[in-house]
C-alpha positions in Angstrom: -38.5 31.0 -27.3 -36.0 30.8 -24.6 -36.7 32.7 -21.0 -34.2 34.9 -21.6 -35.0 36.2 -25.2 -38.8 36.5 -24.0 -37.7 38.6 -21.0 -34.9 40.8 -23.3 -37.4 41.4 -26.2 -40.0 43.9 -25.1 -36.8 46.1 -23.8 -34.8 45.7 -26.8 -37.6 46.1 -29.6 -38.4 49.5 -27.6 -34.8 50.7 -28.4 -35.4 52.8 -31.8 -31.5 52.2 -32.9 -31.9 48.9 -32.8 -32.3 47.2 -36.0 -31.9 43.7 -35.0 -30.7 41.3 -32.5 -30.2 37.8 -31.8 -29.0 35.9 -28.6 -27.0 32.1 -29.1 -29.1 30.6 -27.0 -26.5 27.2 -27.3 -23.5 28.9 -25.6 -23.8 28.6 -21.9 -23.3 32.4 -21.7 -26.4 33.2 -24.2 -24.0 35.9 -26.0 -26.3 38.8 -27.3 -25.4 40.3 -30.5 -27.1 44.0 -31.7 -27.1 45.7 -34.8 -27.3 49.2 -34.4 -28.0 52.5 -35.8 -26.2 54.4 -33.9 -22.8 52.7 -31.9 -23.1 55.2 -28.9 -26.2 53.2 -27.5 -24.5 50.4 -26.1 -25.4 51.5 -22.6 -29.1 51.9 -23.1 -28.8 48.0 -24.2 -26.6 47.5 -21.3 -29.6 49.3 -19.5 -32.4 47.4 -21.6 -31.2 44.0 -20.7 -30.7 44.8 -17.1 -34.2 46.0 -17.0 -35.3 42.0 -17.6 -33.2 41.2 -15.0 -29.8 40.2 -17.1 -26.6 41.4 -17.0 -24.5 42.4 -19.9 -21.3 43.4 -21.1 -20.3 46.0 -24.2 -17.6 44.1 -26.3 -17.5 45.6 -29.8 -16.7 43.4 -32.7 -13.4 42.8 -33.4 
């Protein structure tokens, strides 16, 4: 497991509307994808990943 997927995962698995999520650990930007329950949460992953010291960005799928 990567540094950055060990550091997200506590936060993210504590997020009940999340039902699964996955970071491409290959692409220099280690893009974090989340499937959701409920698309309104995107700040509290927004929140959760800044919590282990990441930054992210909402950009819905297209």
């Amino acid at each position: 497991m990567s540094g950055c997927v060990a550091a997200v995962t506590p936060f993210l698995n504590n997020i009940d509307q999340v039902n699964g999520w996955n970071v491409d650990t290959d692409s220099p930007e280690k893009i974090l994808m989340v499937q959701v329950t409920d698309h309104r949460i995107g700040t509290l992953v927004i929140k959760a990943v800044g919590q282990a010291a990441y930054q992210a960005d909402y950009k819905p799928r297209p």
